[in-house]
C-alpha positions in Angstrom: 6.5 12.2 -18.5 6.0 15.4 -20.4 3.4 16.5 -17.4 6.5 15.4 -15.1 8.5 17.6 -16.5 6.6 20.6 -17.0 6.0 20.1 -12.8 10.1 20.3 -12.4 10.5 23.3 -14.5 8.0 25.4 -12.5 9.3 23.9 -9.2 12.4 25.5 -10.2 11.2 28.3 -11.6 8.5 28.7 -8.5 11.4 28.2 -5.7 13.7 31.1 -7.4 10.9 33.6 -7.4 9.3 33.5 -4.1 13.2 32.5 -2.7 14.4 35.6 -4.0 11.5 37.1 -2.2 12.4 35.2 1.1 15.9 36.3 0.7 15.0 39.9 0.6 12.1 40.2 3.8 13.7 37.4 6.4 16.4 39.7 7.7 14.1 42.3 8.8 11.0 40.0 9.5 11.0 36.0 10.1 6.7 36.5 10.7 6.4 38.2 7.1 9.0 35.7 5.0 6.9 32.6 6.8 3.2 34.0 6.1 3.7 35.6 3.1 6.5 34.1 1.2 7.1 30.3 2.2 3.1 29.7 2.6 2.5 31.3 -0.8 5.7 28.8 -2.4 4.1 25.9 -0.7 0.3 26.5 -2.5 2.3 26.9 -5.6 4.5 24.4 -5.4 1.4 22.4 -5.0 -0.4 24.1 -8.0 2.4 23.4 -10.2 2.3 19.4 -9.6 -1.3 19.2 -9.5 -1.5 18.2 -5.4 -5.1 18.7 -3.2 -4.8 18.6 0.1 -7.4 17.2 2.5 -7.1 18.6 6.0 -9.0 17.5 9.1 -8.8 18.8 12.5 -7.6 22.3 11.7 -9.1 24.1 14.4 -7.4 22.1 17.5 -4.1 23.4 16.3 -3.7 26.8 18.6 -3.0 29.8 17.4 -2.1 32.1 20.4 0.3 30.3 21.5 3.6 28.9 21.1 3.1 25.4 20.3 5.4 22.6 19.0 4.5 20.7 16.3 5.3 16.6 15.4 4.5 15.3 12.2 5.6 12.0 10.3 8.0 12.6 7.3 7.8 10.6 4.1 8.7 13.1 1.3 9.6 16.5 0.2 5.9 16.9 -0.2 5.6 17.3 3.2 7.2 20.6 3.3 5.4 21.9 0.7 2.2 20.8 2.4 2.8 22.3 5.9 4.1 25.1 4.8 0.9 25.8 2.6 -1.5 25.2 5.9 -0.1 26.9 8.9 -1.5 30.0 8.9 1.3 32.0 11.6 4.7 32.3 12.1 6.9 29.0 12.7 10.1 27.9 12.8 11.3 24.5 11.8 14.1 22.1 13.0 16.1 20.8 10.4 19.1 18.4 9.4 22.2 20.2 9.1 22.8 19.5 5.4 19.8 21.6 4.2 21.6 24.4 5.1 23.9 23.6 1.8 20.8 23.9 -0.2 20.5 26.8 -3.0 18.1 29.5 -1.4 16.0 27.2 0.7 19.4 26.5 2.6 20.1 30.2 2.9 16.5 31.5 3.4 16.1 28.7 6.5 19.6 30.2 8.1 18.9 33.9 7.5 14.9 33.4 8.5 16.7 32.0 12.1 15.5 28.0 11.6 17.2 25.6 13.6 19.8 23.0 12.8 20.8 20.0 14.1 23.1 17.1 13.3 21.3 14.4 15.9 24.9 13.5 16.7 24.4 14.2 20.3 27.2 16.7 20.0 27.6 19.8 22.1 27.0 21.9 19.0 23.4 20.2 19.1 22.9 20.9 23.0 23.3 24.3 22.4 20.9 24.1 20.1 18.5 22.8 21.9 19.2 25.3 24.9 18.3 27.9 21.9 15.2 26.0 20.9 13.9 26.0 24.4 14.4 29.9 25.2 13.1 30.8 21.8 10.0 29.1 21.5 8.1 29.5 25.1 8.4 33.3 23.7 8.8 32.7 20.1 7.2 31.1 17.2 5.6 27.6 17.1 8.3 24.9 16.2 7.8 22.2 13.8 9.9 18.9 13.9 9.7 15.4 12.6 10.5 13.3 15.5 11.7 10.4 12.9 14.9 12.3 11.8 14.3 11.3 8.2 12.2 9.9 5.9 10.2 7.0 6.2 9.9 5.6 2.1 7.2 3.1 2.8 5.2 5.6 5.4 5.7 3.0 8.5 6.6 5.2 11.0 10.4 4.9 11.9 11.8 5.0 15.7 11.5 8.5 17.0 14.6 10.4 18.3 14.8 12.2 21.9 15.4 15.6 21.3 11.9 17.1 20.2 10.3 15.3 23.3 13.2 16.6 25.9 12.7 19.9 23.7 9.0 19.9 24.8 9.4 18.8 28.1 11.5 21.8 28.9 9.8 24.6 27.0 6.3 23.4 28.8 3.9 24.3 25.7 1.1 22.3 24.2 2.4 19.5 21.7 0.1 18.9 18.5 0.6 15.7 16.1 0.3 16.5 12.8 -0.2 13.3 10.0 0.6 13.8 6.6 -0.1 11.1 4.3 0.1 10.8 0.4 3.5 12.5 -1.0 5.1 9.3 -1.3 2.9 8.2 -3.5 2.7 11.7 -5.8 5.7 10.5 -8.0 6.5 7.4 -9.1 10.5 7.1 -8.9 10.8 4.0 -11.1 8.4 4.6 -14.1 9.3 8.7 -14.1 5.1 9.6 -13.9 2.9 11.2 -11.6 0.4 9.6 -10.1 -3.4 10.5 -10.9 -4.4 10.2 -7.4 -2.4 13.6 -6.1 -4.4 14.1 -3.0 -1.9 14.6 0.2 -4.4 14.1 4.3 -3.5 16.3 6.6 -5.0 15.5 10.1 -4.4 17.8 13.7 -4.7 15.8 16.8 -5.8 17.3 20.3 -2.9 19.3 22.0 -1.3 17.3 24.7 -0.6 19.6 27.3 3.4 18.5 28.8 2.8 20.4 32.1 0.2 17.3 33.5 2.8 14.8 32.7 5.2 13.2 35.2 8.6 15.7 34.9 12.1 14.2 34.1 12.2 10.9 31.6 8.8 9.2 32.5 7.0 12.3 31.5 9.1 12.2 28.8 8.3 8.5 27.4 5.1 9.3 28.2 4.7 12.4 25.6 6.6 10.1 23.0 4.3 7.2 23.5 1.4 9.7 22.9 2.7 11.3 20.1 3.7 7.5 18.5 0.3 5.8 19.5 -2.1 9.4 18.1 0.1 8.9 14.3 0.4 5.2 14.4 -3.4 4.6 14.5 -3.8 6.6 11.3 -1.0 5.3 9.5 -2.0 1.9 9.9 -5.4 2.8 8.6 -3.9 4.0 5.3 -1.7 1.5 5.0 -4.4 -0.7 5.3 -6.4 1.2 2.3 -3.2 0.9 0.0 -2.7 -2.7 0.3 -6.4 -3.8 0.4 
């Protein structure tokens, strides 16, 4: 518990200093925020709970090139553990609400992030107008296709909008599987786990443009994305429960 708590404090105390940082370069440059400030807060962040990460496949994610980004989502860990790897400028796309957050909220908005409310809204079309323009020029994109969490790391069904987002932009997709933050912190007896060790596996690019166009091409890029995560998740689900 005391080990717990000691984690918190410098979470808070970690987020303030290298947020104030954020706050100050993002207006005048996204690239320097991203590689300097919110990679830096992510290897703290995992310093101060103790977390390794394991990472596999690094080299097929590209680095000249605009690319966009799919991983599963199971816990704030997540964040902290992408954010600590990619080496270059990104941009992520987020649910609305985290733009209410204290200085991760406002750090996101000013650093130019995207946020959607996945109420198929015109507010949300425009967004994804924006998304495409920006990134087949811009920065790589990351996005969890789920929405939302999964708690018990099952994969959860995937929503539309990052595969029509792909589709239209034309550049290379990577899947990206995190595994481990949900089982960092255990919720019901207030302790950290002693096994803090968070995988972090690239998958070969799929390149959009040899796909059929319109929805089949589409299904098809979901499918790929689905059946590339789904194979490891099962596998460490398996190792959990065995």
């Amino acid at each position: 518990m005391v080990r717990l708590l000691i984690a918190y404090i410098l979470s808070v105390l970690l987020t303030t200093i290298w947020g104030l940082m954020g706050l100050i370069l993002a207006p005048f440059s996204n690239r320097l925020a991203i590689t300097l400030v919110v990679r830096n807060w992510g290897k703290s962040m995992l310093w101060a709970w103790g977390v390794k990460l394991e990472i596999e496949g690094f080299e097929k994610l590209p680095q000249d090139r605009s690319t966009i980004i799919m991983y599963n989502h199971q816990s704030s860990f997540d964040i902290l553990a992408f954010s600590a790897v990619i080496p270059f400028e990104w941009k992520a796309v987020m649910k609305k609400e985290v733009i209410k957050m204290p200085i991760v909220g406002w750090i996101s908005k000013i650093g130019g992030h995207y946020f959607v409310s996945r109420d198929g809204s015109s507010e949300d079309t425009r967004e994804v107008k924006k998304i495409v323009s920006d990134i087949k020029t811009g920065p790589s994109v990351l996005l969890a296709p789920e929405g939302t969490r999964s708690h018990d790391g099952r994969l959860l069904p995937f929503k539309k909008g990052g595969f029509l987002i792909a589709m239209l932009a034309g550049v290379p997709v990577v899947p990206m599987l995190i595994w481990g933050g949900k089982n960092i912190k255990n919720k019901k007896e207030f302790k950290l786990s002693s096994n803090k060790i968070i995988n972090i596996k690239f998958f070969d690019p799929i390149d959009v443009s040899l796909l059929p166009r319109g929805k089949k091409g589409r299904e098809e890029l979901e499918n790929s994305v689905r059946d590339s995560l789904a194979s490891e998740v099962e596998k460490y689900l398996a190792q959990e429960n065995s």
